[in-house]
C-alpha positions in Angstrom: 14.6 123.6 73.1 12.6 122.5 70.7 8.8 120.4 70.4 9.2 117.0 69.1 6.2 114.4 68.0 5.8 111.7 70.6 4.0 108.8 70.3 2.8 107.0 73.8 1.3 103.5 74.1 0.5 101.3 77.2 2.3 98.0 76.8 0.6 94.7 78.1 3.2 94.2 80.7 2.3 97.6 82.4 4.3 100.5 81.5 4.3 102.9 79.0 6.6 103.1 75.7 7.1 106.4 74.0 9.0 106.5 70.5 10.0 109.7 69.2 9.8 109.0 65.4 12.1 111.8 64.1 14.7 110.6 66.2 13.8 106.7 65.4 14.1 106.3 69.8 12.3 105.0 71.9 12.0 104.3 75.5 10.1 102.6 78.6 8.9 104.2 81.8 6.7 103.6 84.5 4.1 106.2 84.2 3.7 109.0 82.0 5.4 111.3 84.3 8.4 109.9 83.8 8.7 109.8 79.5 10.0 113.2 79.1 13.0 112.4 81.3 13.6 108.8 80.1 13.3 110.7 76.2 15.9 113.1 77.5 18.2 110.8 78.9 18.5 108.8 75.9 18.9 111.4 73.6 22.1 112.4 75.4 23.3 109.4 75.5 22.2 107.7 72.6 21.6 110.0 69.7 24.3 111.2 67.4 23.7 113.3 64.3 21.8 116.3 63.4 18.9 117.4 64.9 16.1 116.3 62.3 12.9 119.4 61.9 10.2 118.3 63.7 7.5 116.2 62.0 3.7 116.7 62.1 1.8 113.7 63.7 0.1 113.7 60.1 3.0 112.2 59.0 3.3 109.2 61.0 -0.5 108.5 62.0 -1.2 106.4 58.6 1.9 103.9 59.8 0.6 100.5 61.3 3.0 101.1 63.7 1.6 104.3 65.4 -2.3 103.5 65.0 -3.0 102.8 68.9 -1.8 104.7 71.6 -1.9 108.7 71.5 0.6 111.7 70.7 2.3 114.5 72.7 4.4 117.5 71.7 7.2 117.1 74.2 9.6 119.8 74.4 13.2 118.7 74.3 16.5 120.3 75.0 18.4 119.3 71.7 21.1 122.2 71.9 23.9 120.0 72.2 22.9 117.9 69.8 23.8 119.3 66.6 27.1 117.7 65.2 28.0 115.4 67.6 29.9 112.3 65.5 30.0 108.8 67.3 32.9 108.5 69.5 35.8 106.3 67.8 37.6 104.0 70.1 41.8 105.1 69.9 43.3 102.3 68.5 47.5 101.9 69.8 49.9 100.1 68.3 51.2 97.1 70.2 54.7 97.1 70.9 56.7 94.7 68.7 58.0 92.1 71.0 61.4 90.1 70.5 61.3 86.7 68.8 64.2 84.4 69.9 65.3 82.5 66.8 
């Protein structure tokens, strides 16, 4: 497990977003209580690659994109992580079919 850089804002609609810049995810919960789950989830599901190092919020505060909301060090399981290539569909040949002359 390993302490990542998040950055949390309250969207208009209601909710919360939460981007993980190293990652370049992000998700959407309900209420704060619920990000480091939602980060989790979509890691597993979602991420595939190496595990980048973990930045410093000095690196992303000057970017437009991160100037409201506020930061957390979440603390993620990225274990299995490491290596993991995107699946590749298995392509089979189609049978050759008879053509009647």
């Amino acid at each position: 497990m390993t302490f990542f850089v998040t950055h949390v804002r309250s969207e208009v609609d209601g909710g919360i977003c939460a981007n993980l810049p190293d990652f370049n995810l992000y998700v959407f919960a309900h209420a704060i209580c619920d990000v480091p789950e939602q980060l989790q989830k979509v890691l597993a599901e979602q991420y595939r690659g190496n595990v980048p190092m973990s930045s410093n919020i000095e690196d992303w505060q000057g970017q437009s994109d991160y100037r409201s909301g506020w930061w957390l060090w979440l603390n993620l399981d990225v274990d299995g992580l490491n290596g993991r290539s995107r699946r590749r569909r298995k392509l089979m040949p189609a049978p050759a079919q008879d053509v009647i002359s």
